[in-house]
C-alpha positions in Angstrom: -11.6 85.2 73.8 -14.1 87.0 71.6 -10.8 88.4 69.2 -9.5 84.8 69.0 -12.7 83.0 67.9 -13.0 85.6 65.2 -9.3 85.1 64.5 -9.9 80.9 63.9 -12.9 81.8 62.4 -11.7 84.4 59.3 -8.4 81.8 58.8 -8.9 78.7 56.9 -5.7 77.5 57.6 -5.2 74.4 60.6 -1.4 74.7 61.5 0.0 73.2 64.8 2.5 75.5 67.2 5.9 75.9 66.4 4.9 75.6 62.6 6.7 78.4 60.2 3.6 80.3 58.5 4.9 81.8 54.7 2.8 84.3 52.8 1.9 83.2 49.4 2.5 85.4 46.5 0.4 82.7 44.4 -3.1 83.1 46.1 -4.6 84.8 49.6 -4.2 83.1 52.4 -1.1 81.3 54.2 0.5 78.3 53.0 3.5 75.6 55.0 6.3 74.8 53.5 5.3 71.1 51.6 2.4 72.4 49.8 4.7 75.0 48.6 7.7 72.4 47.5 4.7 70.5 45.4 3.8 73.1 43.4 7.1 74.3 42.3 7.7 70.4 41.5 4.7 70.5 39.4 5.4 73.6 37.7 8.9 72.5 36.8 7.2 69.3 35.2 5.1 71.2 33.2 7.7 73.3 32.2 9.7 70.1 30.8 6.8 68.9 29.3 6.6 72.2 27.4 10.1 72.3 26.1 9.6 68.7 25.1 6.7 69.4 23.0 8.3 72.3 21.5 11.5 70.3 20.3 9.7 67.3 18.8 7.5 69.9 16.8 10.6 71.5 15.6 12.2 67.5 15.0 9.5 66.6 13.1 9.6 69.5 11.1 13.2 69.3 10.1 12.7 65.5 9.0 9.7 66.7 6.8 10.9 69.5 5.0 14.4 67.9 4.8 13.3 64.3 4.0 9.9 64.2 2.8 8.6 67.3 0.7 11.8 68.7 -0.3 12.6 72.5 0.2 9.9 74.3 -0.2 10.2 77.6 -1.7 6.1 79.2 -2.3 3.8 78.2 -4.8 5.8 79.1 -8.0 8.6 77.1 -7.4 7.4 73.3 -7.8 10.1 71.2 -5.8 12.1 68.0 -6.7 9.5 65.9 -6.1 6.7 67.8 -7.8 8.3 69.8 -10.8 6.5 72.2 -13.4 4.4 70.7 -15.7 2.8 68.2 -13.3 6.1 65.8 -14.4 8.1 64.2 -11.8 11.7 65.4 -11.5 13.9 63.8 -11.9 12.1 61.6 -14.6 13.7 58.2 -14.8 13.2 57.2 -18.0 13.8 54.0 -19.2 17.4 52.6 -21.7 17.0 51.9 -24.7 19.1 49.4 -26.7 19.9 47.6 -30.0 19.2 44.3 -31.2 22.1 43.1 -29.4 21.7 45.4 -25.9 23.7 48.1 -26.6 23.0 51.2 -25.1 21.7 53.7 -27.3 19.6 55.6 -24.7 20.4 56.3 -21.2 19.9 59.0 -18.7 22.9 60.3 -16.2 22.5 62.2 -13.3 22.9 65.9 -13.1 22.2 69.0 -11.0 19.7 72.3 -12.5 21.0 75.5 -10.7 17.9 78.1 -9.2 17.8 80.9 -7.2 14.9 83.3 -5.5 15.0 86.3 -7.0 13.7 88.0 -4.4 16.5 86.5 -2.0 19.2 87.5 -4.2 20.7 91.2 -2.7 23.4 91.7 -5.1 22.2 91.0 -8.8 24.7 92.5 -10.8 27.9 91.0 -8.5 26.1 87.0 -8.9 25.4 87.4 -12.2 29.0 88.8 -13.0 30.7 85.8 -11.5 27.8 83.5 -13.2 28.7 84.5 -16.5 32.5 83.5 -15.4 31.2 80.3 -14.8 29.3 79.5 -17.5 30.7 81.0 -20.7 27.7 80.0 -23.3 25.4 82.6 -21.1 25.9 86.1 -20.9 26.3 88.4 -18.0 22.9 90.3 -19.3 21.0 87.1 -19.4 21.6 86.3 -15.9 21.0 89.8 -14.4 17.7 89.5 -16.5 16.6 86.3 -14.2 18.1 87.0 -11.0 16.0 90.3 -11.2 12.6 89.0 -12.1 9.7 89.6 -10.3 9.4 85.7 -9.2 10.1 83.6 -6.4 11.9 81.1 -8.6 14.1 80.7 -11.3 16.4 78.4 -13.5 19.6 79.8 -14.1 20.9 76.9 -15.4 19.9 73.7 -16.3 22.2 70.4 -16.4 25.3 71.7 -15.3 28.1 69.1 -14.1 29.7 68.0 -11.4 32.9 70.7 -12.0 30.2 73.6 -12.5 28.4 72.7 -9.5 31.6 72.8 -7.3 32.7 76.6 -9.0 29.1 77.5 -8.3 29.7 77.0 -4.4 32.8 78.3 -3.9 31.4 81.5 -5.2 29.6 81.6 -1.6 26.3 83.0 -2.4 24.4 81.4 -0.5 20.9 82.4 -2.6 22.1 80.4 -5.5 20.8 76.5 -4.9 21.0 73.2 -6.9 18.1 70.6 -8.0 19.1 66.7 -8.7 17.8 65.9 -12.1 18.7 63.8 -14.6 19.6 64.5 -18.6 19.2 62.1 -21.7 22.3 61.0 -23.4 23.2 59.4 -26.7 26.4 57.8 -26.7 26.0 57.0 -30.6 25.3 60.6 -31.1 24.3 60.9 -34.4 23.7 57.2 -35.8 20.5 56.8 -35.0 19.5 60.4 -35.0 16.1 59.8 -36.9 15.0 56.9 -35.3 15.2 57.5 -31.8 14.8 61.4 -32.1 15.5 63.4 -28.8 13.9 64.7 -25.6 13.5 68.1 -24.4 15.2 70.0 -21.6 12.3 68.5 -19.1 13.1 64.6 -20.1 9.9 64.6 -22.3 10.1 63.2 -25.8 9.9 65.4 -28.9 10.7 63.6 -31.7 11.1 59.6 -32.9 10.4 57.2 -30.9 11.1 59.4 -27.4 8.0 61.0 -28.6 5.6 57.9 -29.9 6.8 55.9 -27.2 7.1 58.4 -24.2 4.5 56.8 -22.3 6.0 53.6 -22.0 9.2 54.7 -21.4 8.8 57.4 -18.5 6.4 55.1 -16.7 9.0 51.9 -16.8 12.1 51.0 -16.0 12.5 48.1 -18.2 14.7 48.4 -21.3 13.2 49.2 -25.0 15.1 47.0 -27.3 15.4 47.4 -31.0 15.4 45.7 -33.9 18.2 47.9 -35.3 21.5 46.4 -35.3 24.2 49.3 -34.9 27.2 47.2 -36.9 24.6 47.2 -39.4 23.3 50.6 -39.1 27.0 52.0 -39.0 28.0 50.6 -42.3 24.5 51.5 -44.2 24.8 55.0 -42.7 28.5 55.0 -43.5 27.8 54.3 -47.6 25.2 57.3 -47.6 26.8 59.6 -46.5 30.0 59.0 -49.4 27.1 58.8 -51.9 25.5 62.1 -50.7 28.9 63.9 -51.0 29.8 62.1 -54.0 27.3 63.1 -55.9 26.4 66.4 -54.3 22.5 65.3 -53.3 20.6 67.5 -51.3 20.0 64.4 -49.2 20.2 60.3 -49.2 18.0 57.7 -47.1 18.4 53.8 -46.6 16.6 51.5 -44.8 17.1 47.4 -44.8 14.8 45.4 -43.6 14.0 41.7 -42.8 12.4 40.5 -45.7 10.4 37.8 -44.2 9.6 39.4 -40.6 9.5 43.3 -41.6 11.9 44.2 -38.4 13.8 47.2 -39.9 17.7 46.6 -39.2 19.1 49.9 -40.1 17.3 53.4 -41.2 19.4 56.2 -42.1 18.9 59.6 -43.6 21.8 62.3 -44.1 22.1 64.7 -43.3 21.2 64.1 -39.5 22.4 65.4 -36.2 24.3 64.6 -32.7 21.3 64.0 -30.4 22.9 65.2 -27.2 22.3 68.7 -29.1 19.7 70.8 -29.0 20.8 73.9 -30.3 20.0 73.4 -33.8 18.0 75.4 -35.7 17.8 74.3 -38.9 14.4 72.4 -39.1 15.3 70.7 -42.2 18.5 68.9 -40.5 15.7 66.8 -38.4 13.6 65.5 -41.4 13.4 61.6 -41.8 13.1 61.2 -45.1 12.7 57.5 -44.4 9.6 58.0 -42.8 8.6 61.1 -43.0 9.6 61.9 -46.8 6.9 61.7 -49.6 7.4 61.3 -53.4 7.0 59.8 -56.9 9.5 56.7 -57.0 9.5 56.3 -60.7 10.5 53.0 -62.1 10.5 50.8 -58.8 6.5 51.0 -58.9 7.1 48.7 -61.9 8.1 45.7 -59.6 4.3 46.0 -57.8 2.6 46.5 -61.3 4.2 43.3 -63.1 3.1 41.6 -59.7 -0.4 43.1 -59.8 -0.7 41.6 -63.5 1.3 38.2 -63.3 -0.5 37.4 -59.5 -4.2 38.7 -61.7 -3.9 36.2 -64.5 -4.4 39.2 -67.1 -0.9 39.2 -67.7 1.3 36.1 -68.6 5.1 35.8 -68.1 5.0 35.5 -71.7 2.9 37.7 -73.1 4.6 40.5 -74.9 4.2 44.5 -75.6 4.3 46.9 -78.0 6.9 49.6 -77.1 8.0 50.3 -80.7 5.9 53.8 -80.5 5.0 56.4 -77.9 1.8 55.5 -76.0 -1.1 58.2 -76.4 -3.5 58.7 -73.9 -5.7 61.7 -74.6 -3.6 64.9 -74.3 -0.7 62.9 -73.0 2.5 61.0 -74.5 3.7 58.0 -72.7 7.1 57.9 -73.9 11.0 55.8 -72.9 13.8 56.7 -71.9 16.8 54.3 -73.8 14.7 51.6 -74.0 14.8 49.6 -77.6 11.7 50.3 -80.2 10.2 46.8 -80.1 7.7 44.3 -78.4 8.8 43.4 -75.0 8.1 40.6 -72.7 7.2 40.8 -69.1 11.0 40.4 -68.3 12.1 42.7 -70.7 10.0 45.1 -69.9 11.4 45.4 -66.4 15.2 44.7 -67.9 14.6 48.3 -70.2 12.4 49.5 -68.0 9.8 50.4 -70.3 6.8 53.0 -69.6 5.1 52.1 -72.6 5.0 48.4 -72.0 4.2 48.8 -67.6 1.2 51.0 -69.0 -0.3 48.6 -71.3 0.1 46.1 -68.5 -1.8 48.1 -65.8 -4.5 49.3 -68.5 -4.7 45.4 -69.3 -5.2 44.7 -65.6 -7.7 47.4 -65.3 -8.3 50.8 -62.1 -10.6 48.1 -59.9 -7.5 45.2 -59.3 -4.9 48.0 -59.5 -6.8 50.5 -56.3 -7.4 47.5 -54.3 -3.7 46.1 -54.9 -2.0 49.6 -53.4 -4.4 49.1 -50.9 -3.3 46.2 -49.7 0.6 46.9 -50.6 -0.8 49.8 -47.8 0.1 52.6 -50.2 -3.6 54.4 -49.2 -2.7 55.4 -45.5 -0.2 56.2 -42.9 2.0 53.0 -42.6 0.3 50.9 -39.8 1.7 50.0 -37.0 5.2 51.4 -37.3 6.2 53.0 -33.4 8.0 56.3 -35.2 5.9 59.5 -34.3 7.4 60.9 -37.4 5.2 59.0 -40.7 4.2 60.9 -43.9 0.7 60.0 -45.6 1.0 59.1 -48.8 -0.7 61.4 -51.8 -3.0 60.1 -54.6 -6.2 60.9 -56.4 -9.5 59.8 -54.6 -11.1 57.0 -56.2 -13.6 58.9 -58.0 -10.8 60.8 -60.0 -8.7 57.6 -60.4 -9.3 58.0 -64.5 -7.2 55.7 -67.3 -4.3 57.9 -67.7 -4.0 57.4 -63.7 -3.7 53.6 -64.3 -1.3 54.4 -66.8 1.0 56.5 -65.3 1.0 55.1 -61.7 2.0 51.8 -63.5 5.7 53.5 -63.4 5.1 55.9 -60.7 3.8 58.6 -61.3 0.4 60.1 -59.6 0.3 58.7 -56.6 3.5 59.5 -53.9 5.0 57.4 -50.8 7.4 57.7 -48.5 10.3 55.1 -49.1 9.2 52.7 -45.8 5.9 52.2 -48.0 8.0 51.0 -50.9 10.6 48.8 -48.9 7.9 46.9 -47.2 5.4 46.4 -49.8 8.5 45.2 -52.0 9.3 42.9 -49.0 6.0 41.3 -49.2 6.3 40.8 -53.2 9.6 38.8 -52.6 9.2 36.9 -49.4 5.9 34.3 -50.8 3.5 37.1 -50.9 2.9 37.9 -47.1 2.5 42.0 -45.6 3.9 42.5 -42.8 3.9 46.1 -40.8 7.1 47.5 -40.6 8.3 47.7 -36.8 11.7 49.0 -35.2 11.0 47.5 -31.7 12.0 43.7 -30.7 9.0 42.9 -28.5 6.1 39.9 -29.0 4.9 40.5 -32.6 1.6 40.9 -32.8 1.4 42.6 -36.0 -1.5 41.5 -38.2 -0.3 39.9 -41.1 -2.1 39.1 -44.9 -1.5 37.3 -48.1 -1.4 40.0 -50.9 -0.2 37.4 -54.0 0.3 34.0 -54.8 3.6 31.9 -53.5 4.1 31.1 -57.4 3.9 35.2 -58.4 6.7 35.7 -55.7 9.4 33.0 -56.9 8.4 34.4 -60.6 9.2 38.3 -59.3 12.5 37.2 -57.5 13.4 35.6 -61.2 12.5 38.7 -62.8 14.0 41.3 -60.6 17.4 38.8 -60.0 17.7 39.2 -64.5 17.2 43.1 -63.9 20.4 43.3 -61.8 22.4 40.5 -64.3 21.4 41.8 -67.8 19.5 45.6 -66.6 19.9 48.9 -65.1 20.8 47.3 -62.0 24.0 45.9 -63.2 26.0 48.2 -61.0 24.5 46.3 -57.4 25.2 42.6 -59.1 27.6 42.0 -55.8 29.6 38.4 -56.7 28.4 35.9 -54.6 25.0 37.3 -53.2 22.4 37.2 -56.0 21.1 40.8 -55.7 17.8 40.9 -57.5 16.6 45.2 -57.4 14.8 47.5 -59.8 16.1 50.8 -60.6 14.0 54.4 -60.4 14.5 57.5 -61.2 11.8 60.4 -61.5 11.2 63.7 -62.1 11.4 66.6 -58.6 8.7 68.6 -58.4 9.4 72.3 -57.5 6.9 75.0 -56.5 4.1 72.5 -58.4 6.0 71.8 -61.4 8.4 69.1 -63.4 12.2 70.4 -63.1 14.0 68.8 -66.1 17.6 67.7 -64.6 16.5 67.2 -61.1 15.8 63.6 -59.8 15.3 62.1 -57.0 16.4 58.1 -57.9 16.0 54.9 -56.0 17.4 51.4 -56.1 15.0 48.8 -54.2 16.5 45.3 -53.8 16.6 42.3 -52.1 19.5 39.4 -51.6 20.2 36.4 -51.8 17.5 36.2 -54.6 17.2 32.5 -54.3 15.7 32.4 -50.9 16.0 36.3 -50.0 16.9 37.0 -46.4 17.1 40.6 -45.9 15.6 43.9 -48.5 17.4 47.1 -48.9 15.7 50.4 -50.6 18.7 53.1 -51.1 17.4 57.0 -52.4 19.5 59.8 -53.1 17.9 63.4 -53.6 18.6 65.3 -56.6 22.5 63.8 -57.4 24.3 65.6 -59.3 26.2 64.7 -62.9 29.8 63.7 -62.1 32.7 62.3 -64.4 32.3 59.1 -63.0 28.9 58.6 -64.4 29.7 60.2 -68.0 27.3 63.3 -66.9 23.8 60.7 -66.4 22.3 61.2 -63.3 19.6 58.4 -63.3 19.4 55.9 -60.8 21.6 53.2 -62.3 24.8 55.4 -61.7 24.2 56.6 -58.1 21.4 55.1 -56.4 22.5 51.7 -57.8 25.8 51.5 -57.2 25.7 52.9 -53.3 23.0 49.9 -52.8 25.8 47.6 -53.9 28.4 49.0 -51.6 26.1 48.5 -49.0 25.2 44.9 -49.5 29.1 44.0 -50.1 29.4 45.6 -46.7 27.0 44.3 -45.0 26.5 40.7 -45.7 29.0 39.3 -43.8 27.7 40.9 -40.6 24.6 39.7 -41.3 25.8 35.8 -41.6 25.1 35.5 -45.5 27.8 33.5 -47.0 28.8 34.2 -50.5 28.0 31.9 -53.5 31.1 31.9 -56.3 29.5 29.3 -58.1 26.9 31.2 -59.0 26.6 31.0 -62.9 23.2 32.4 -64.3 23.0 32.6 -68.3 20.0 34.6 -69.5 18.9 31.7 -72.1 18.3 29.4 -68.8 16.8 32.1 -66.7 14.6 32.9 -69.7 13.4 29.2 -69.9 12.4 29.4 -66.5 10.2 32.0 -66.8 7.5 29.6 -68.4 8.0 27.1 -66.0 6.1 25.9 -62.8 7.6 25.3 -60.1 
C-alpha cells in the first residue's frame, strides 16, 4: 500500500485502466495518445505557416527587383530607372517640329549593351566575338572594358534591334541589354545649326537642344518652329551653289518675317548630318548666323541714312561732297567706283559712297548715332533669341567712341556684328520703324517690342533701298515681279589683327515686295573668290547679290507672294518722290 501511494504520488499523470501509456521523447513524463495527435497537428501548422512566409518573401522579392527597381547590379552601376548623372534613362525628350508640324526632332527606342566585369570569365573569347559583331570597335577596345576593375560597364551604346539579336545568340550570358532611347534627325543636315544635337546621354550640347533642354526633357509636348523646311530647303540649297561657286570658305542666310521677326530659314555651309557625332572638326559646327562676328561694310549705310533722315539733320535732299577723299586726322576716307561729285541721300546709297555716309554721320553727330545702334541692339547679345549659340558684338566703349569712329562706322567699319544683328535691325528700318527680337520658336509672343524711327523715315528707306536694287549695285537681285529693295556690302577680312587686301567677306541685305515688304533676306558669303563669271571682282554685287536673288526667285512662290509684271519704276518718278510726303 505504502509503494503505491508513493507511486500516485511521484506521477502526475491521471489515466483510467485499460489506457495505452506512451513515453514521450518531447518532455519527462507520460503522455495518451490525443495529446500526442494535437501536437504533431500543431507542429505541421506551424510548419506551413513557415514555408508560407518564406515563399511570399521570395514573391515579393521577384516582383520588386523584376518590376520595381530594375536589376540591380552594386552601387557603380546606376540602373534603368536611375542612370549616371542623376538623369533618368531613358530620357523622353520631347519632338520638335516646323512651322507646319514636321518632324524635325524625335527620339526612337534602342537598347545600350553592359556587362560586369567581374562576372565575365572569359575576356579575350567575348571580346573576340564582340568585335565580330560590331565592326567600328576593335577587339582591343573591348578586352580593355571587359577587364576593368569595375562592377559595370558600357560596351556599347545604341545598338539595334539586329545587333541586339547577334549579341544573344553569342550565349554569354554576362553580357546584358538596357532600354534607352537615341535622338534622331530625319532632315539630317538642314537644320544642323539651328537645332544642334544631343550627346550620347540625350542631353543637349549645342542649338536649341542645349538652350532649350529644360523644357524639352521635362515635357512631352511638341516644340514647334517658326522655320519652314520648303523654305529652309531652297535658301540652304542656293548657298551651298554660291559657296562652291565661288570657292568661299563659308556662306550664311537667314530670312526673316519683316514685320513679326519669326526667322523662316537660317542656314550656314558648311554644316553637318546631326545623327553624327563623330566629327571632329570644330569649325564644321560654327553658325555663322548666330554665332559669327564681323565688319559688314556698306549695309551699315542703310541704318546711317535712317539714323540721319529719322534725326532731321539730314534731308532727303540735301547733297554731299564726294568729289575728293575725306581726311580725318591720320586717316583717308576714300571710294571705291563711285563718281567724283556731290551726291544726294539716294545717290549716295546708289554709289555707295564712303565719303558722302561719313559726312552724314559726322552731320548727325557720336550722341544720336551710340544711342541709335543701341536701339538697332547692335551693343549686346541679341535679346531674346532661344539659340544657345549668339556672338556679342565688338565696338569701342563710349569713352573711346572719337570722330573718325562716327566716320567710319557710318559704312561699317569699327564696330562688328553677327549677321542676325544686321537682318533684324534692317527688318525694323523697313517694316514702319518697329524692333522686334528675333525668335525661331512659334509660341505666345511675348517679346518686348519698341519704335526706333518714324513711319515716314521707313516708307522713305524702302524708296531708297528699292532705287539701289533698279539703278545700283544691287542690280543683280532686281527679281521681275517682286520689288526687291537691298544694299550691297563688301569689307575688308581681318587676319591675325590686320586688313588682307583681296579677301572679303560681302553681304547683300534685302527685303521684298518693297511696296509693302513681307519677308527680309540677309545672304553672306566668306572670302569668294574671283571667277570668269564676275570679270575677276569679287565685291558683293557679283556673288553675295546675285545668290540673294536666286533665293527670292525661289522662294516666293512658297511663301504666297504673287509676282507684279506691271511693275514699271523710272528713276525721274522715283526721284520726285523722294521730296514728297506721304
Amino acid at each position: 500500500m505504502l509503494k503505491l501511494s508513493l507511486s500516485k504520488k511521484k506521477s502526475s499523470f491521471n489515466y483510467v485502466p485499460g489506457q495505452e501509456i506512451y513515453f514521450s521523447t518531447s518532455r519527462f513524463g507520460w503522455e495518451t495518445e490525443d495529446e500526442t495527435v494535437n501536437i504533431c497537428r500543431s507542429r505541421i501548422i506551424k510548419i506551413i505557416f513557415l514555408f508560407l512566409l518564406i515563399y511570399t518573401i521570395i514573391i515579393i522579392r521577384i516582383f520588386n527587383v523584376c518590376l520595381v527597381d530594375g536589376i540591380q547590379l552594386n552601387k557603380e552601376y546606376v540602373t534603368y530607372y536611375r542612370p549616371r548623372v542623376g538623369v533618368i534613362s531613358p530620357v523622353h525628350r520631347a519632338n520638335i517640329t516646323d512651322r507646319n508640324g514636321v518632324v524635325v526632332a524625335t527620339n526612337l527606342p534602342t537598347v545600350n549593351l553592359f556587362a560586369n566585369p567581374k562576372k565575365v570569365s572569359n575576356a579575350k573569347e567575348v571580346a573576340k566575338k564582340l568585335s565580330e559583331v560590331f565592326e567600328d570597335i576593335s577587339y582591343e577596345d573591348f578586352l580593355i572594358k571587359l577587364t576593368r576593375r569595375s562592377s559595370f560597364v558600357y560596351l556599347k551604346r545604341n545598338i539595334s534591334p539586329q545587333q541586339q539579336a547577334r549579341v544573344n545568340a553569342l550565349g554569354f550570358p554576362e553580357l546584358e541589354f538596357q532600354k534607352s532611347e537615341i535622338r534622331v534627325y530625319p532632315q539630317k543636315d538642314l537644320l544642323a545649326h539651328v537645332l544642334g544635337n544631343t550627346d550620347i546621354d540625350n542631353i543637349g550640347i549645342a542649338g536649341l537642344e542645349k538652350s532649350l533642354n529644360e523644357r524639352l526633357s521635362s515635357s512631352t509636348k511638341e516644340l514647334r518652329l517658326t522655320i519652314d523646311l520648303g523654305v529652309q530647303y531652297a535658301v540652304r540649297d542656293e548657298l551651298i551653289k554660291a559657296k562652291e561657286k565661288f570657292k568661299a570658305e563659308r556662306a550664311t542666310a537667314i530670312l526673316m518675317d519683316i514685320n513679326s521677326s519669326e526667322v523662316i530659314a537660317l542656314a550656314s555651309v558648311p554644316d553637318y548630318d546631326l545623327n553624327r557625332r563623330d566629327f571632329k572638326d570644330k569649325d564644321i559646327k560654327f553658325n555663322f548666323a548666330t554665332l559669327g562676328v564681323y565688319e559688314a561694310g556698306s549695309v551699315f549705310k542703310v541704318f546711317n541714312t535712317a539714323l540721319g533722315l529719322d534725326s532731321g539733320k539730314i534731308r532727303i535732299t540735301d547733297s554731299f561732297d564726294a568729289t575728293k577723299p575725306l581726311k580725318m586726322g591720320r586717316h583717308r576716307i576714300t571710294d571705291y567706283r563711285v563718281p567724283a561729285k556731290w551726291l544726294t541721300v539716294g545717290e549716295t546709297l546708289i554709289h555707295s559712297s564712303n565719303i558722302a555716309s561719313a559726312q552724314m554721320a559726322l552731320k548727325v553727330g557720336k550722341d544720336l548715332q551710340i544711342k541709335f545702334f543701341k536701339n538697332l541692339g547692335f551693343w549686346d547679345k541679341i535679346q531674346n533669341l532661344e539659340i544657345y549659340e549668339k556672338g556679342r558684338p565688338i565696338h569701342r566703349s563710349e569713352k573711346y567712341w572719337q570722330e573718325h569712329t562716327v566716320a567710319t562706322t557710318a559704312y561699317g567699319y569699327g564696330i562688328s556684328v553677327t549677321p542676325m544683328h544686321i537682318i533684324t535691325a534692317f527688318s525694323s528700318i523697313l517694316n514702319g520703324g518697329i524692333y522686334t527680337p528675333p525668335t525661331l520658336i512659334a509660341e505666345a509672343d511675348t517679346r518686348p517690342k519698341k519704335r526706333i524711327i518714324s513711319e515716314q523715315t521707313s516708307r522713305d528707306m524702302r524708296r531708297l533701298l528699292r532705287d539701289v536694287v533698279i539703278y545700283g549695285s544691287g542690280k543683280n537681285a532686281n527679281i521681275e515681279g517682286y520689288e526687291v529693295a537691298g544694299k550691297t556690302g563688301t569689307a575688308n577680312k581681318i587676319v591675325d589683327g590686320r586688313y588682307v587686301k583681296g579677301k572679303n567677306v560681302t553681304s547683300f541685305v534685302s527685303a521684298f515686295p518693297a511696296s509693302n515688304p513681307k519677308y527680309a533676306l540677309m545672304v553672306i558669303i566668306d572670302d569668294p573668290k574671283p571667277i570668269k563669271e564676275t570679270y575677276g571682282f569679287v565685291t558683293s554685287g557679283w556673288n553675295a547679290c546675285p545668290t540673294g536673288g536666286n533665293i527670292i526667285s525661289r522662294i516666293a512662290p512658297q511663301l504666297n507672294i504673287r509676282p507684279n509684271f506691271d511693275i514699271a519704276v523710272q528713276k525721274e518718278k522715283v526721284l520726285q518722290n523722294y521730296s514728297k510726303k506721304d
